[in-house]
N, C-alpha and C positions, 0 to 999 in steps of 0.2 A: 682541309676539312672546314676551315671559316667557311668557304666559297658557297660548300655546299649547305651551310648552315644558314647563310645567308639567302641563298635559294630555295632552301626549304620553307625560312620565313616570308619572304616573297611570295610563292606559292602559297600559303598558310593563309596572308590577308587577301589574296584575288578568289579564295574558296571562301572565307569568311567574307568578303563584300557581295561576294554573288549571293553567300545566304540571305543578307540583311538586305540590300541594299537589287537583286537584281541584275546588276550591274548595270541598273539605270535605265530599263526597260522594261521589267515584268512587274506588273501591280499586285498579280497572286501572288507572287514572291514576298512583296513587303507584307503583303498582308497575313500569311504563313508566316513571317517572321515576327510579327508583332503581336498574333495569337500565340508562340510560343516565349515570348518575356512578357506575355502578360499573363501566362499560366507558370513561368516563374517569380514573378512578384508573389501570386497568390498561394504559391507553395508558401514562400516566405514567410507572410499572413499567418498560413494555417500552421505550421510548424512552430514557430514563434508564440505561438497561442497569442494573439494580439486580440486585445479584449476593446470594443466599440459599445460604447453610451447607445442604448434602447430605451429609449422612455425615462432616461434618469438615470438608468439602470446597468452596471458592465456586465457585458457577457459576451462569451465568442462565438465566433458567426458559423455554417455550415462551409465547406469550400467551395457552394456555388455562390453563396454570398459575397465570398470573399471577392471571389470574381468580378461578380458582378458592380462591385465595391470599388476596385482596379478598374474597371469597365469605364465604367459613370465617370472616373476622376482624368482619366486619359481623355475620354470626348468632350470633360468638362459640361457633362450633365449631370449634375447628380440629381436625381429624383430620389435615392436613396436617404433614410433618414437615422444614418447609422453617423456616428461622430467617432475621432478615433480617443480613445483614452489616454495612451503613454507618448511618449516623442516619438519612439522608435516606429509605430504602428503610423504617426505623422509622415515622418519623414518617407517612409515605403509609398505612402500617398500622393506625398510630391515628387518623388521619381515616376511615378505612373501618368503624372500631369508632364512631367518632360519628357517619358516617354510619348505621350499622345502628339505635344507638338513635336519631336522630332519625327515620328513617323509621318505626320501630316507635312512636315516640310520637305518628305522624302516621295510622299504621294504627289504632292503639285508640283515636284521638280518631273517625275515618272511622267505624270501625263502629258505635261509642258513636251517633254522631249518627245513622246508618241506623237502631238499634232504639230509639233516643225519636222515631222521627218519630209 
């Protein structure tokens, strides 16, 4: 029963890297995948009720804000002029910014490998 448990987890990561990751050839892949943690971040956001500085002001955002809040912080553009309030609403921010580079270093490995085939 290890054997098979152990085979199961095996099988478990080569299904979870194909989702994330492709397995190292599909770019709609990554990018399905990082449209879907980056509409889990923003659950978190909105669930969390995480309150952002407007003009001075805290108040919480609609969920496409939230989004789009996630969005900006992963491309490292923010045009938005929302600030976060608490840590916790912080730090969800900076996982969105490690999410951005790790997907980005998962895209230019992607295409690297499509033009040495």
């Amino acid at each position: 029963t290890i054997e098979r448990f152990k085979s199961f987890w095996e099988y478990f990561k080569l299904n979870l890297s194909g989702f994330f990751y492709g397995h190292g050839i599909n770019v709609w892949m990554l990018l399905i995948s990082y449209l879907v943690c980056s509409i889990v971040l923003t659950i978190i956001l909105h669930v969390s009720g995480a309150k952002f500085l407007v003009d001075n002001k805290a108040s919480t955002l609609s969920l496409f804000q939230y989004w789009l809040m996630i969005f900006s912080e992963s491309v490292k553009y923010t045009f938005v002029a929302f600030r976060p309030e608490s840590t916790s609403s912080q730090i969800i921010l900076y996982l969105s910014r490690l999410l951005g580079l790790f997907y980005l270093g998962l895209i230019t490995a992607t295409i690297y490998r499509r033009i040495a085939r």
